[in-house]
N, C-alpha and C positions, 0 to 999 in steps of 0.2 A: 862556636855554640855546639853543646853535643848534644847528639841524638835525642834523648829526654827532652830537651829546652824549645826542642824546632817543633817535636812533633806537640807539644803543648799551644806554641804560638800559631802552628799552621793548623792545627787540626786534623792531621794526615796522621795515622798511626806508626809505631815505630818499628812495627811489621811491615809495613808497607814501604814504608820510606826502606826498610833491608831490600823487602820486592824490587821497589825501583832501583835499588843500585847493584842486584843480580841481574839484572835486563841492562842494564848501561845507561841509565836512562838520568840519573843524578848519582856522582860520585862525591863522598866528601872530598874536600879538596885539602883535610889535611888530618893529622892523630896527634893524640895528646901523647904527654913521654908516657904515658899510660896504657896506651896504643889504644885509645878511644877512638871512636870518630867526629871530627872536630867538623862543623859546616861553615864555611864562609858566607857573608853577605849574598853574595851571585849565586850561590846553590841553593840559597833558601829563594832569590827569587824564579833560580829556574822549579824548582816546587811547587811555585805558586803561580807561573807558566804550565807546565803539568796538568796542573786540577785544573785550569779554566779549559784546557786545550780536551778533556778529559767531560767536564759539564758538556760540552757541545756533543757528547755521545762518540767521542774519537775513540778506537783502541789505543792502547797503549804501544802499539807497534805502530800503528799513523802520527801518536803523539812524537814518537822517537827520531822520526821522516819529518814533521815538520818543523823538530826544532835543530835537526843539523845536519840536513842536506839544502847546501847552500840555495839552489836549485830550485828548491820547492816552491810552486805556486797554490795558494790555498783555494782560489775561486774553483778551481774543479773536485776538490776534495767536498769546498762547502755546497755546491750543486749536489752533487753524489747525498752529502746527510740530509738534506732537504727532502729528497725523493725517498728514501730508506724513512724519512721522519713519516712523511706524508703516507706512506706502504702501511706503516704501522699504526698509526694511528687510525686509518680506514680498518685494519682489520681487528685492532680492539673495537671501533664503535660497531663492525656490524658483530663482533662477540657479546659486547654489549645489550645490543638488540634481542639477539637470539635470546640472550639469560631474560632478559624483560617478558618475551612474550610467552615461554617457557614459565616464568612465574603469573603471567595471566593467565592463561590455561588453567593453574591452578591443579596441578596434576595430583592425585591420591597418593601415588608414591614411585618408585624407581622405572619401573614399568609403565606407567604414563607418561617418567619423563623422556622416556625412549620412544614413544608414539608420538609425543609433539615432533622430538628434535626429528624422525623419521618423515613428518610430515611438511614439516617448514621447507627438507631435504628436498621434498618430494616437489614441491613448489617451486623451487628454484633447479628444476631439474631443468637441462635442455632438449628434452625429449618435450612433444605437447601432448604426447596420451598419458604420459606419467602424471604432468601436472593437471590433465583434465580430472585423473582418477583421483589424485589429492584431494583438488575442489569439490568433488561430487562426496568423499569421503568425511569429507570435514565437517558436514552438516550433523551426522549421524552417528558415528566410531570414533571419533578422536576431535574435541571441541580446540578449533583452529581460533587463536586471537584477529580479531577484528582487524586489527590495525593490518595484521600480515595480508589480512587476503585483499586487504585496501591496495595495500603496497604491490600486490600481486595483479591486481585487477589494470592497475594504472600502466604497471609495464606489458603488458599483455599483447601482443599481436593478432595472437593465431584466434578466429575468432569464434571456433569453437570453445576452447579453453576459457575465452573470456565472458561469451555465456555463462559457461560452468562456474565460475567464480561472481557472475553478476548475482545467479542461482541463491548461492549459498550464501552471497553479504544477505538478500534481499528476508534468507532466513534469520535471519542474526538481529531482526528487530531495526530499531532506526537508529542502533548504535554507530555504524559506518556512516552517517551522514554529515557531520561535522568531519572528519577526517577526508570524504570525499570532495568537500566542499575546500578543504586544502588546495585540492588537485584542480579548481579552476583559478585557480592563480598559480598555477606552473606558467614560466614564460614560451613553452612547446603545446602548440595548439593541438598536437594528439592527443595528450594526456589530455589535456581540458575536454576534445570530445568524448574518452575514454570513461571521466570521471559524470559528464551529461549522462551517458548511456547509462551509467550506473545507479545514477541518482532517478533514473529513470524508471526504474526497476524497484524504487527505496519505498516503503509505507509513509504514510504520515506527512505533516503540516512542513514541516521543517527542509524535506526534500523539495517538497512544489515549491518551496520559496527562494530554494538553492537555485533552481530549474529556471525562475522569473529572472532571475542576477544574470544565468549565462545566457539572456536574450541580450544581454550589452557587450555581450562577446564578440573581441573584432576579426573573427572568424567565421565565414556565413554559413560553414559546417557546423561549426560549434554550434551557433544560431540557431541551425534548423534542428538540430535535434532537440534541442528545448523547445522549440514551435513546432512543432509536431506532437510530441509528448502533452505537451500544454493545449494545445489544440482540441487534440481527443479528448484532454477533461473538462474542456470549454470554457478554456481562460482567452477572454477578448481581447488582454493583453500579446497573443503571441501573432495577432493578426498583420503588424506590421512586418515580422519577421518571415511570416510564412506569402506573403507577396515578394517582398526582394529575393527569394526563393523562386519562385517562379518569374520572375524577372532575370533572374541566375540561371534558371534551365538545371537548376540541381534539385534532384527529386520535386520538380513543379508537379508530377500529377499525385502525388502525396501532400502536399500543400495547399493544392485547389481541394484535395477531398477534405481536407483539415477546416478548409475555409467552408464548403458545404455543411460541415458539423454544426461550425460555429454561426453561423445564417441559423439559427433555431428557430427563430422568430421575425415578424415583422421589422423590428426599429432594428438587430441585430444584421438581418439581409441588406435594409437602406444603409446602414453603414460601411460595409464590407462593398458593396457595389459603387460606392463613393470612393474609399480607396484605391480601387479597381479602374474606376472610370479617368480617374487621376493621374495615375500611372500609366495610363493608358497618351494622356493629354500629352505629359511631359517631350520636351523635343529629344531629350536627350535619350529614351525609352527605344532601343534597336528594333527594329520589324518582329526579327524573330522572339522578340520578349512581346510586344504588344499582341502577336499572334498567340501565344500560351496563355496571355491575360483575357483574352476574349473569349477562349475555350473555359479559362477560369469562371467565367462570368456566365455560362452558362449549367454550371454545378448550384448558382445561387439563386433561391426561390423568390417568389417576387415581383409585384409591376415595377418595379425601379430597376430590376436588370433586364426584366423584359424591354423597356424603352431603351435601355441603354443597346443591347444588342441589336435594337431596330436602327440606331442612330451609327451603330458602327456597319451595319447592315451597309449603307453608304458611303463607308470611308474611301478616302483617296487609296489607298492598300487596298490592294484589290483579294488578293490572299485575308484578308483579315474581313474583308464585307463578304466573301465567299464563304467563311468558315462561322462570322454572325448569321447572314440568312440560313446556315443549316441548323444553327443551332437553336434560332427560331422555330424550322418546321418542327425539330423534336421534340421542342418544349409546346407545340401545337397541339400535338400529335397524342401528346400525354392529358 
């Protein structure tokens, strides 16, 4: 079959097909009294050996290595493209990224497109006063895409920085709230308190709601920082979170004051000191928790915690009837 014939039937050009047989890579294996070059059955299927070996992203010098040294084993080659595949492909999609948020911005012309990409830079700097300056910058000089300082916010450690960036979503409207609310279904309980804190900080209806969701978060940090937050706006809903909180001894006297808030009123103290009093019951409730709950219970206004702290005033815990009776004279006293 000559040259013309193959490269019709294979689809391989008949530039190419010369290519490969300057490389060594398929020779005809015979010429016409014409001194054409003639291909045999076995050259066209090493061709079509070539191009598959070739689809898989091989050079044509691996291709050469793997079809005639005896030797050769393919699992380390195909590891190798795998990780080359995967390299590449991480670094087009965050190229990708960049061009997206680069077209949010929405930049006027050449000269803002160089203040975003400066600024997104600036973000992902490993310096944290660089990226603090960014955030603080992005509100005012150069309008940062949402999505970025989302993404920025989540990774964030250093927690001045992350201030800085809580700052500037909380500018940006309650655009960032669906996107943060992403970030409490990361399966890494940091990000989930990262994205709380944020949502913390968020205007509007949509955030408190975000805020109620991460009180079924099975992280009692995550937890508290939505009952606490919720607390202070006097949602009675974060009341059970902000007890297992002090039951936890993690920020319990932020959570008893949380609890004091939410005592507003009469039926809101009896309930709160029912919880209290409950927690208190359980066998399972350690000393040093029911001691933090009895201090809790004196932040709550009220003749229902007042009886209750008369009644613990007695308890077998002698630490805990010690720290009731004081807490009675104070509240006497007042």
């Amino acid at each position: 079959m000559l040259i013309g014939e193959v490269a019709r039937r294979s689809g391989v050009s008949a530039r190419m097909l010369r290519h490969y047989e300057s490389l060594g890579l398929v020779r005809p294996s015979g010429r016409t009294g014409s001194g054409y070059r003639e291909y045999s059955g076995e050259d066209i299927r090493r061709i079509f050996h070539i191009e598959s070996l070739r689809s898989l992203g091989l050079s044509l010098r691996e291709v050469g290595r793997a079809l005639d040294d005896p030797g050769f084993t393919p699992s380390a080659l195909v590891d190798d493209l795998v990780r080359q595949t995967r390299e590449r492909i991480a670094a087009e999609t965050e190229l990708l990224t960049r061009l997206r948020r680069i077209d949010a911005a929405d930049p006027a012309g050449w000269e803002g497109v160089l203040q975003v990409v400066s600024l997104l830079q600036a973000l992902g700097s490993k310096s944290a006063d660089v990226r603090q300056r960014a955030a603080l910058s992005s509100v005012d000089e150069v309008p940062v895409p949402v999505e970025a300082l989302v993404e920025a916010v989540l990774s964030e450690r250093d927690p001045n920085v992350a201030g800085a960036l809580r700052w500037a979503l909380a500018r940006s409207g309650g655009r960032g709230t669906a996107l943060l609310s992403k970030g409490l279904r990361s399966p890494a309980a940091a990000v989930r308190e990262r994205a709380v804190q944020s949502l913390a900080e968020m205007p509007g209806d949509e955030a408190a709601a975000r805020l109620r969701d991460a009180l079924a978060d099975d992280d009692i940090t995550v937890r508290g920082h939505a009952a606490l937050v919720l607390g202070a706006r006097g949602a009675a809903d974060a009341v059970p979170t902000l007890i297992d909180m002090i039951v936890a001894g993690g920020n319990d006297t932020g959570a008893a004051d949380a609890l004091g808030v939410l005592a507003s009123d009469t039926a809101a103290a009896d309930r709160i000191t029912a919880r209290l009093v409950d927690r208190l019951a359980h066998d399972t409730t350690p000393a040093p928790a029911r001691g933090r709950l009895t201090q809790a219970l004196g932040d709550i206004p009220g003749t229902s915690a007042s009886d209750a702290l008369e009644e613990l005033s007695r308890d077998a815990d002698r630490a805990v009837a010690l720290t009731a009776a004081y807490l009675l004279r104070l509240r006497d006293a007042r």
